[in-house]
VOBA-1610 file (N, C-alpha, C; in pm, whole numbers, padded with zeros to 5 digits, always signed):
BEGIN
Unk+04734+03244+16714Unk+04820+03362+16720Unk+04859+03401+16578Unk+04847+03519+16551Unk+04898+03545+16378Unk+05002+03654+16457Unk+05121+03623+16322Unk+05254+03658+16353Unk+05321+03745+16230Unk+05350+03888+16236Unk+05366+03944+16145Unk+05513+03984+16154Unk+05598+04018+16044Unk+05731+04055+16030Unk+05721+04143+15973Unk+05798+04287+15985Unk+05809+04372+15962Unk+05969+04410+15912Unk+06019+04431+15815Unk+06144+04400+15734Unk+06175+04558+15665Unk+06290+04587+15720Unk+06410+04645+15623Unk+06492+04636+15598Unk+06636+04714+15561Unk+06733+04674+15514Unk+06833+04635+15630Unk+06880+04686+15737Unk+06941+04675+15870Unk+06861+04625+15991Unk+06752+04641+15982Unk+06682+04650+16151Unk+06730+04705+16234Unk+06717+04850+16205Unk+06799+04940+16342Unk+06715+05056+16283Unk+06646+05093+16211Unk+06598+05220+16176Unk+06409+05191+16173Unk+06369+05163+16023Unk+06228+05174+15978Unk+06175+05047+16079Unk+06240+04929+16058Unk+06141+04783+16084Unk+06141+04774+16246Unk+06276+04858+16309Unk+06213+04822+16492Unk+06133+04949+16495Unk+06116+05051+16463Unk+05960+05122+16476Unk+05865+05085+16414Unk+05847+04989+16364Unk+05706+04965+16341Unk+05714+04832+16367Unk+05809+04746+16409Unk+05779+04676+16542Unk+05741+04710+16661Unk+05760+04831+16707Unk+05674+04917+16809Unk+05600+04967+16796Unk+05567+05029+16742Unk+05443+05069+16709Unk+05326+04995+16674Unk+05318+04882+16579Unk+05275+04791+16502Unk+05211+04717+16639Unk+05312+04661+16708Unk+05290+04599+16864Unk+05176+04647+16994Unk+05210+04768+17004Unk+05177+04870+17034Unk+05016+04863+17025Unk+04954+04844+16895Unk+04827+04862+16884Unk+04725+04743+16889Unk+04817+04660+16887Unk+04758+04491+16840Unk+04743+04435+17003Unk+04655+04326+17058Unk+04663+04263+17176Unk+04764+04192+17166Unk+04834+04144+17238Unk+04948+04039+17268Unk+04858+03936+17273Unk+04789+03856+17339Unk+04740+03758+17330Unk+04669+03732+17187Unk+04673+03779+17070Unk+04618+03722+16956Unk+04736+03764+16844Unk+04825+03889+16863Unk+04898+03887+16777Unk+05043+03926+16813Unk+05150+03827+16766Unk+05283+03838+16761Unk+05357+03956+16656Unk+05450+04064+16740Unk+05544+04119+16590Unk+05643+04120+16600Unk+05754+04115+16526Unk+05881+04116+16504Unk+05935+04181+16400Unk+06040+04216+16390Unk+06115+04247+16279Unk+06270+04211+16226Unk+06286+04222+16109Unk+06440+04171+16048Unk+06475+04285+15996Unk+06608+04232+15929Unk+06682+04308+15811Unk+06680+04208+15723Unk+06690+04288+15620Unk+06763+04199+15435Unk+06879+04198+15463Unk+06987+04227+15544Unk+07126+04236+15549Unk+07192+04229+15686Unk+07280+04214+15723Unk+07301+04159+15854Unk+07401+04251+15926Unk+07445+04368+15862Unk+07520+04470+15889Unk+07497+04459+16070Unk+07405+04452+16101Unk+07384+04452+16263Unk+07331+04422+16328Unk+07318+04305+16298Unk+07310+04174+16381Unk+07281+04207+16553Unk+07229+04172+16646Unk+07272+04195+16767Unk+07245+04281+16777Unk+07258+04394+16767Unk+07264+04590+16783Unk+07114+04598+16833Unk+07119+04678+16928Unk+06993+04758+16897Unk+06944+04862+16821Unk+06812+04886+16800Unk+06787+05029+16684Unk+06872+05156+16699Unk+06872+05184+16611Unk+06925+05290+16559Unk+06913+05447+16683Unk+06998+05500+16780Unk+06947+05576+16915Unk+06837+05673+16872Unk+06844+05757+16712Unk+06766+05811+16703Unk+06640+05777+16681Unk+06604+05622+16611Unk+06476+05537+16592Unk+06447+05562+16768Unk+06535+05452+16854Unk+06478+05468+16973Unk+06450+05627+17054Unk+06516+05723+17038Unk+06496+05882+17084Unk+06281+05896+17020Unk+06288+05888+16904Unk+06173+05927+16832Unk+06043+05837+16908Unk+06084+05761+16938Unk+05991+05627+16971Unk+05925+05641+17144Unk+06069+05720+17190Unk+06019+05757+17343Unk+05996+05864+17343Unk+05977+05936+17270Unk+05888+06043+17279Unk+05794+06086+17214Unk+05759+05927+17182Unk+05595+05920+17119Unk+05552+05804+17253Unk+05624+05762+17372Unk+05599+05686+17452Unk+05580+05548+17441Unk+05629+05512+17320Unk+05735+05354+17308Unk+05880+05343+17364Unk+05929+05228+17408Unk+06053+05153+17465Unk+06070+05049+17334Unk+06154+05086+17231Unk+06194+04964+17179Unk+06361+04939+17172Unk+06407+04997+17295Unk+06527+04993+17333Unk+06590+04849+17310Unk+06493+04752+17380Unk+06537+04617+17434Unk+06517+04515+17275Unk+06504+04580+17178Unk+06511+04497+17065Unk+06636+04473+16999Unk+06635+04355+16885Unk+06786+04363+16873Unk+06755+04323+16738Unk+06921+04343+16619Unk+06869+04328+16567Unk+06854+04227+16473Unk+06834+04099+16342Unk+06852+04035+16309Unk+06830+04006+16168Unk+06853+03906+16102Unk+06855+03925+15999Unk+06758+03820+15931Unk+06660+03849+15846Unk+06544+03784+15779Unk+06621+03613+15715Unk+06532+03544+15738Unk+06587+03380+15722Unk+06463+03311+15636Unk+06495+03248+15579Unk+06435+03167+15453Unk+06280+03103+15588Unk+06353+03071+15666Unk+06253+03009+15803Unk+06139+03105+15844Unk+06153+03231+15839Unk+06047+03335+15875Unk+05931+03307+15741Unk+05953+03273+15611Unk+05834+03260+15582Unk+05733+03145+15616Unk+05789+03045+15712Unk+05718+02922+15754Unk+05652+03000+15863Unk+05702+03097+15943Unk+05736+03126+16071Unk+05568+03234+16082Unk+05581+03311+15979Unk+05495+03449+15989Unk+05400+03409+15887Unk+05291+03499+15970Unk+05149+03523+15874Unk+05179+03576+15745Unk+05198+03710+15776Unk+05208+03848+15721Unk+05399+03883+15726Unk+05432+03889+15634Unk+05538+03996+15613Unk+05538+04128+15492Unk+05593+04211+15623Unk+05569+04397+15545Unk+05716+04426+15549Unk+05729+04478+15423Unk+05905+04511+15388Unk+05861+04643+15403Unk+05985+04761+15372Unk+05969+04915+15420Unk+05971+04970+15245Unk+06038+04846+15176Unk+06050+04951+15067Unk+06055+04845+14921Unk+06037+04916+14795Unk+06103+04819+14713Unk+06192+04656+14693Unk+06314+04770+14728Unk+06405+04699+14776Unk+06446+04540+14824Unk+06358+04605+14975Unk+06370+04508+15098Unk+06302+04386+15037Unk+06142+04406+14980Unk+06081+04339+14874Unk+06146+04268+14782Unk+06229+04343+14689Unk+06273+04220+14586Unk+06348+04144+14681Unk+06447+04158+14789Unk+06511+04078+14844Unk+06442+03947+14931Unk+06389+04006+15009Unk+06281+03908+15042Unk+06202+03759+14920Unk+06136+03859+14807Unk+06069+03760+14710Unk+06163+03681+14679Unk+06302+03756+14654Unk+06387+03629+14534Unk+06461+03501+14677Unk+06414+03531+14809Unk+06442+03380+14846Unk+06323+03274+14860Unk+06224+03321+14825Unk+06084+03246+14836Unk+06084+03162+14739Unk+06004+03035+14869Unk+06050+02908+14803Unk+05907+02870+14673Unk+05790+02974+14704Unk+05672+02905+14646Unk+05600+03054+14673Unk+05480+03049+14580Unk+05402+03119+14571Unk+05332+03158+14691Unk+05321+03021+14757Unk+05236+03073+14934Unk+05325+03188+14978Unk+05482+03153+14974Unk+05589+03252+15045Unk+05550+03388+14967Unk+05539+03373+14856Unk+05529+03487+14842Unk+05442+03619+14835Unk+05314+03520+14858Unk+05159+03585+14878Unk+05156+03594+15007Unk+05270+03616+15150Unk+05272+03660+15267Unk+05326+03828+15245Unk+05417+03852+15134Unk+05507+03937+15162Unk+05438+04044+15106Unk+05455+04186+15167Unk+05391+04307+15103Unk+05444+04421+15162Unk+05465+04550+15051Unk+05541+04634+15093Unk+05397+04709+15215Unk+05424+04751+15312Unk+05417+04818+15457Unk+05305+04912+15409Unk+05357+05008+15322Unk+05265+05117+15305Unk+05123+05092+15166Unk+05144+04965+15100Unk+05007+04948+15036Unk+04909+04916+15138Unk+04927+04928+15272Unk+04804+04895+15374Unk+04744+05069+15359Unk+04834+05172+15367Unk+04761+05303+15353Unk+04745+05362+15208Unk+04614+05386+15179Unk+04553+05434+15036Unk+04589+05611+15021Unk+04640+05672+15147Unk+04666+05758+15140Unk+04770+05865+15107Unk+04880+05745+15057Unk+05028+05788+15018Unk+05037+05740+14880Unk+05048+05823+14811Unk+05093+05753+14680Unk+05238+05645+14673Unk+05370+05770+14758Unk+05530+05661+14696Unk+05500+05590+14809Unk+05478+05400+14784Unk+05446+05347+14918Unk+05617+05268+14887Unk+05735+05340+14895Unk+05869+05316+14998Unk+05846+05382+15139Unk+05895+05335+15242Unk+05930+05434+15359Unk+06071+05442+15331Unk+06073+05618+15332Unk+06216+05643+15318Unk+06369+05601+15417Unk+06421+05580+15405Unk+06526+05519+15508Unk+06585+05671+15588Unk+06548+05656+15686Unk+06609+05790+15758Unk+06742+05784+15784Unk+06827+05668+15776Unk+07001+05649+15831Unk+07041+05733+15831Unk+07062+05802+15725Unk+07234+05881+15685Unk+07131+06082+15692Unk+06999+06068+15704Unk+06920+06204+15741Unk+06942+06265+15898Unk+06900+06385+15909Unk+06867+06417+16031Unk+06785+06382+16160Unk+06748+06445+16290Unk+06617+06363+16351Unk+06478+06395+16277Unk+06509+06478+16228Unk+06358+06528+16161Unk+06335+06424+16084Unk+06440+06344+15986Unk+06389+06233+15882Unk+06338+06097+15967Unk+06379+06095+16076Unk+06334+05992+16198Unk+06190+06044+16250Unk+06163+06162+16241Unk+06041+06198+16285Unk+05923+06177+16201Unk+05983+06228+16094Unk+05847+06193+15955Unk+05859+06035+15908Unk+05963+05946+15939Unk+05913+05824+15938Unk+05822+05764+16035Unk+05853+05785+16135Unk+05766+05774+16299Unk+05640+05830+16249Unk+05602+05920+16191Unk+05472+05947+16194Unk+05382+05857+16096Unk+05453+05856+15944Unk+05426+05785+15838Unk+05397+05650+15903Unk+05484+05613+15953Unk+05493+05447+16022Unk+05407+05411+16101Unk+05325+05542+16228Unk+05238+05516+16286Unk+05078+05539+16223Unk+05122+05606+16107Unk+04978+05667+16053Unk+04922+05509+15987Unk+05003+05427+15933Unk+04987+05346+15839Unk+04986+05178+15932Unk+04983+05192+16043Unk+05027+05128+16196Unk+04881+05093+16208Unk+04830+05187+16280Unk+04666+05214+16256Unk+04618+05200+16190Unk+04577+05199+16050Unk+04514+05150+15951Unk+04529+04973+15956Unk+04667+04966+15965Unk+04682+04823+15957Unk+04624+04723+16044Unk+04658+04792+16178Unk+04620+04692+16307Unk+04452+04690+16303Unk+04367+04829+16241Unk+04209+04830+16286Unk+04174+04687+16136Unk+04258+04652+16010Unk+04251+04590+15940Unk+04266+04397+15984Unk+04379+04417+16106Unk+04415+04271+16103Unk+04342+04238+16253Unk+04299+04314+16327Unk+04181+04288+16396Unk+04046+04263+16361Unk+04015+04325+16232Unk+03861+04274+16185Unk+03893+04137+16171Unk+03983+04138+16081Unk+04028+04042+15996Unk+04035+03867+16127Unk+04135+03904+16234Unk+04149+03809+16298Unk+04101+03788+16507Unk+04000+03865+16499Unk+03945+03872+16619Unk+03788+03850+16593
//
């Protein structure tokens, strides 16, 4: 089973959509996804209503996710970890215990050659429209990834 984490700053916005999505495209029987936060602001919570609004009406449910916060243990834990941004990245690297930890971690959007700024922008404090153009970004780069970690592990 290869097990990927998908990481932003809360887990209520960028990282549970592309825990759905990400999920979404991959078999369950060969690959596990999940997602964290760098910060624990919300713990427990589920995503963000407008992450989940955007998500069901691209015909994902990631209602039932919750949310949590990234642990020194997830790099034993996961194959692959994809942060959303910079950021989430340096936070992530500076708890890694060793070079293996840190040759798991990679920002999300160097999987697509087709975006130059590879941050995904944080939609929080934007409109639904900034929830929409992440949802798309997130799924465009979703696909690339999953037809990548299926060659790769099937």
């Amino acid at each position: 089973m290869t097990r990927i984490l998908v990481v932003c700053l809360g887990n209520i916005c960028r990282s549970p959509l592309a825990h759905g999505i990400l999920e979404s495209k991959l078999p369950s029987n060969h690959f596990y996804v999940d997602s964290a936060g760098t910060a624990s602001y919300h713990s427990g919570n589920q995503p963000d209503s407008r992450s989940i609004a955007v998500a069901k009406k691209y015909g994902l449910d990631i209602s039932h996710q919750s949310a949590r916060q990234f642990t020194t243990m997830d790099f034993d834990l996961f194959d692959y970890i994809y942060t959303m941004d910079q950021s989430n990245y340096n936070n992530i690297i500076s708890l890694a215990k060793s070079s293996y930890h840190i040759d798991k971690v990679k920002l999300f959007l160097e999987e697509n050659d087709t975006v130059t700024n590879k941050n995904v922008p944080d939609p929080y404090y934007g409109g639904p429209d900034g929830f929409e153009r992440v949802y798309k970004l997130i799924e465009e780069t979703s696909t690339i990834l999953s037809e990548k970690l299926m060659r790769k592990h099937l």
